[in-house]
C-alpha positions in Angstrom: 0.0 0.0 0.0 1.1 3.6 -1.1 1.7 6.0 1.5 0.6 9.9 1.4 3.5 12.0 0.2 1.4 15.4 0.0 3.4 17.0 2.3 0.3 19.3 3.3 -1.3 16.5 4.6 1.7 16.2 7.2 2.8 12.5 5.7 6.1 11.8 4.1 7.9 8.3 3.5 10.1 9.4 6.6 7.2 9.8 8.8 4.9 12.5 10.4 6.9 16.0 9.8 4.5 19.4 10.5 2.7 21.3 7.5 4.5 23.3 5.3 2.0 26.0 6.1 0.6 26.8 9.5 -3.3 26.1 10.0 -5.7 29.4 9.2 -7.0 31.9 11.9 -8.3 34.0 10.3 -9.6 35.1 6.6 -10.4 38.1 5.0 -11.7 38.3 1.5 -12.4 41.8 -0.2 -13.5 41.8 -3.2 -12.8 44.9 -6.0 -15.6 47.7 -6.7 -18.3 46.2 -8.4 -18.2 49.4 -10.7 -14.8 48.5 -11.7 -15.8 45.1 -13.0 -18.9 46.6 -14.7 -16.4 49.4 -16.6 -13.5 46.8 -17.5 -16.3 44.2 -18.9 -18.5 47.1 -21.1 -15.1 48.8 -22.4 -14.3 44.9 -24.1 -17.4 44.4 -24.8 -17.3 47.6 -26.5 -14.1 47.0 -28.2 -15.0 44.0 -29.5 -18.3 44.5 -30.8 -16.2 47.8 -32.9 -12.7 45.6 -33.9 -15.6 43.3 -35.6 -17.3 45.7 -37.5 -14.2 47.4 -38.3 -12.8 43.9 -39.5 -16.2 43.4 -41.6 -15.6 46.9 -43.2 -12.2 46.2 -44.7 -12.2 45.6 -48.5 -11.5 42.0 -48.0 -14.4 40.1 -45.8 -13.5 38.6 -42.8 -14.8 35.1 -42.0 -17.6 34.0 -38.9 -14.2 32.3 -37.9 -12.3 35.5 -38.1 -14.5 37.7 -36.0 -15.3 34.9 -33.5 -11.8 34.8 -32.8 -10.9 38.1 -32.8 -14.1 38.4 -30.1 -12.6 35.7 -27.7 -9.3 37.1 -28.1 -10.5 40.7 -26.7 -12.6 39.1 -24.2 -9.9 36.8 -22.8 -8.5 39.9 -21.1 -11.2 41.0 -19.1 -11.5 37.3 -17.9 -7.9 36.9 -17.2 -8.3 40.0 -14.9 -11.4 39.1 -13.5 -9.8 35.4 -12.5 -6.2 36.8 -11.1 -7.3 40.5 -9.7 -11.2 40.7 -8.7 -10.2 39.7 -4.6 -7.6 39.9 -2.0 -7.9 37.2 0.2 -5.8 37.6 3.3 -5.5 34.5 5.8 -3.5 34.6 9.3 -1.6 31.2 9.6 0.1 29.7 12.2 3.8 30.4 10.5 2.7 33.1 8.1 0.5 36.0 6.4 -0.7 34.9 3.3 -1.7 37.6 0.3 -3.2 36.6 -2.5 -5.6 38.4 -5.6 -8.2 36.7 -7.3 -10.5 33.3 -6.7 -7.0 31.2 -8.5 -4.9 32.8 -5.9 -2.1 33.0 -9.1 -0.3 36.4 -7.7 0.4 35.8 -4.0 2.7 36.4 -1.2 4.0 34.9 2.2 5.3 36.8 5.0 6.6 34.3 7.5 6.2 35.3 11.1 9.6 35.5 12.5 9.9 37.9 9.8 7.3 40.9 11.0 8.7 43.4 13.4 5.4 45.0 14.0 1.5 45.4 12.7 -0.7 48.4 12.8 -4.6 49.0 11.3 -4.8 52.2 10.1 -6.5 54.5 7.3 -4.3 55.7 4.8 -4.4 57.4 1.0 -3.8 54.9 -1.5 -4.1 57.5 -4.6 -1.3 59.8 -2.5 1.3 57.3 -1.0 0.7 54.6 -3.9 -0.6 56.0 -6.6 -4.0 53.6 -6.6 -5.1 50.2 -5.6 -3.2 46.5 -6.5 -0.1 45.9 -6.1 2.1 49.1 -5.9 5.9 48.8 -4.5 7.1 52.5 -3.8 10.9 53.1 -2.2 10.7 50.6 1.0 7.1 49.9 1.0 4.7 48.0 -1.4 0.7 47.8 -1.2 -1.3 44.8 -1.8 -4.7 46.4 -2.1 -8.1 46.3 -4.1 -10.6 49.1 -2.3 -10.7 51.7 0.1 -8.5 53.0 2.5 -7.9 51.1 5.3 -4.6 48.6 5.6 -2.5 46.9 7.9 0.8 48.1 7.8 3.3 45.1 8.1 6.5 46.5 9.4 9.7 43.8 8.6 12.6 43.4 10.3 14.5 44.3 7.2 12.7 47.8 7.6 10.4 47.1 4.5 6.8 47.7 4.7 4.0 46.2 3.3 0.2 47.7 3.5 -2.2 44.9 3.1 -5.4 46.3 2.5 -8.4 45.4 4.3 -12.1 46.0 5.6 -11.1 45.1 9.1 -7.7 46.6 9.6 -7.6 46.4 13.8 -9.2 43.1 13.4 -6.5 41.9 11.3 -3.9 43.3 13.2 -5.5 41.5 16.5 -5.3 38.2 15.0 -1.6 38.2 13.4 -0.5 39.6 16.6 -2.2 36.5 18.6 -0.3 34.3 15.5 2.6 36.0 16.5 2.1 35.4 20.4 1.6 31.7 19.5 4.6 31.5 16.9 6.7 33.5 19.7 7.6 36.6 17.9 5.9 38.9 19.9 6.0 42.7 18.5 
């Protein structure tokens, strides 16, 4: 019989070893302006509807083929950005902070424990100190944000920051400081 070598299970052919990540505490998902989603998803609908007629226009006809894949092709990008960008989740493990945008999680980021100096909720101006929402790195600080104004600012011990947006900033802050009581790196 075959033994379990998903590691995330906690089964190896050596023996029990720990996860590779901690267990979740907590979760936060936020999810981007529904207005933004509406905007991105008219302006290629829009786009496509135009390259088609424009393609139809030309002197030499284009196929049903031709415009059905020139359609999918401009539509591909407002469902690429819809699947990697349209949420931030943010979970509180027992090693780490996890970041990731979008229901596929495919842009992500892990900030181990042992590596936060200190956590703060606060409101700050993401058009002012960023330049916007998403994923903005500005001289020894980056934002991993999708709405509003309200982050936790993740002080490193390398002096690096990192402004993880959220709806719940002082919650958030409450429950990576507990991980980081239980993980014994107090701040």
């Amino acid at each position: 019989m075959a033994r379990n070598h998903n590691p995330d299970i906690g089964q190896t052919p050596h023996g029990s070893v720990p996860p590779r990540n901690g267990r979740v505490l907590y979760t936060e998902r936020t999810w981007a302006p529904l207005w933004v989603l509406v905007l991105l998803w008219t302006a290629c609908i829009a786009g496509a509807v135009g390259a088609i007629y424009d393609l139809q226009r030309t002197a030499e006809p284009i196929s049903t083929l031709g415009a059905g894949l020139t359609a999918v092709a401009i539509l591909l990008f407002p469902l690429l950005i819809t699947l990697v960008f349209t949420r931030l989740d943010v979970e509180v493990r027992t090693d780490c902070l996890r970041i990731a945008f979008g229901p596929i999680h495919l842009v992500r980021k892990r900030i181990p424990l042992s590596e936060i100096e200190s956590v703060r909720g606060l409101t700050y101006r993401p058009l002012r100190e960023f330049g916007g929402w998403g994923i903005k790195p500005r001289k020894g600080k980056t934002a991993w944000t999708i709405r509003g104004n309200q982050a936790l600012r993740v002080r490193l011990r390398s002096g690096r920051e990192v402004y993880v947006g959220s709806r719940f900033p002082q919650r958030l802050e409450e429950r990576v400081r507990m991980a980081m009581r239980g993980a014994g790196t107090d701040d």
